[in-house]
N, C-alpha and C positions, 0 to 999 in steps of 0.2 A: 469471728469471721476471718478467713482467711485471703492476706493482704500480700500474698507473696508475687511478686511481679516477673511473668515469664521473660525469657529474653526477644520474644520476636514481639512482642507488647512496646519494649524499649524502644526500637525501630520506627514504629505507630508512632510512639507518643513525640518521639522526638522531629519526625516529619511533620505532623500536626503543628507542632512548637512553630516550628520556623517558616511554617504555610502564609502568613504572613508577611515575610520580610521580601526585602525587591532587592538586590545586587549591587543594583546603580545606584540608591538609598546609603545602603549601609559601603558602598563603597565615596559616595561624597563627605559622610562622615568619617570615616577609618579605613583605609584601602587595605589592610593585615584581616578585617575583617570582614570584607569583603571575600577576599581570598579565601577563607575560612571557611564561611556560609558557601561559597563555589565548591571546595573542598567536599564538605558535609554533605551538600545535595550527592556530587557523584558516587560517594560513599556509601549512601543508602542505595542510592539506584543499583551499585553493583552486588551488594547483600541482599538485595529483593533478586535479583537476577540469579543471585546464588542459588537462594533460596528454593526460586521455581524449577531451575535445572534439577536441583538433587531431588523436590520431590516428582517428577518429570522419571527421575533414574529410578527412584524408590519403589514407584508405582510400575513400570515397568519388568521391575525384579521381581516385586510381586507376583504380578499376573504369569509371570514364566512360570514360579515356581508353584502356583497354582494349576499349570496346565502339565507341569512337570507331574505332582500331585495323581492326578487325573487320568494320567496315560500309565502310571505303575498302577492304580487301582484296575484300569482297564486288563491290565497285562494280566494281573492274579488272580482277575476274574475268571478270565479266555485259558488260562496256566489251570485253574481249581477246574474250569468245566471238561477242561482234556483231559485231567486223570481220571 
């Protein structure tokens, strides 16, 4: 079976990981780690946000180049039936 672990899977697993832990917990035990776990949240929040924008950009490049696509077929159509 194949065990190979994507990287946007990492992301998942490691917010799941720490869905658990409370700030003000792990900052009365170790304030470095605290800071850390603050750290990490905003971390992920800003790679999920990456994330959505570029496929956001992706999917927009797409659909252009689709309708880009679409309007040369139209042209060689309207170009074949005038000769």
């Amino acid at each position: 079976m194949n065990s190979e672990v994507k990287s946007y899977q990492t992301i998942n697993y490691i917010e799941k990981s720490i869905a658990g832990l409370d700030q003000e917990t792990l900052n009365r035990y170790n304030y470095a780690l605290g800071l850390i776990l603050h750290w990490l949240k905003l971390v992920i929040a800003a790679r999920k946000k990456d994330i959505i924008g570029r496929l956001v950009v992706t999917k927009g490049l797409r659909e252009e180049r689709e309708m880009k696509i679409e309007e040369e077929k139209q042209r060689m159509e309207r170009r074949a039936a005038a000769c």
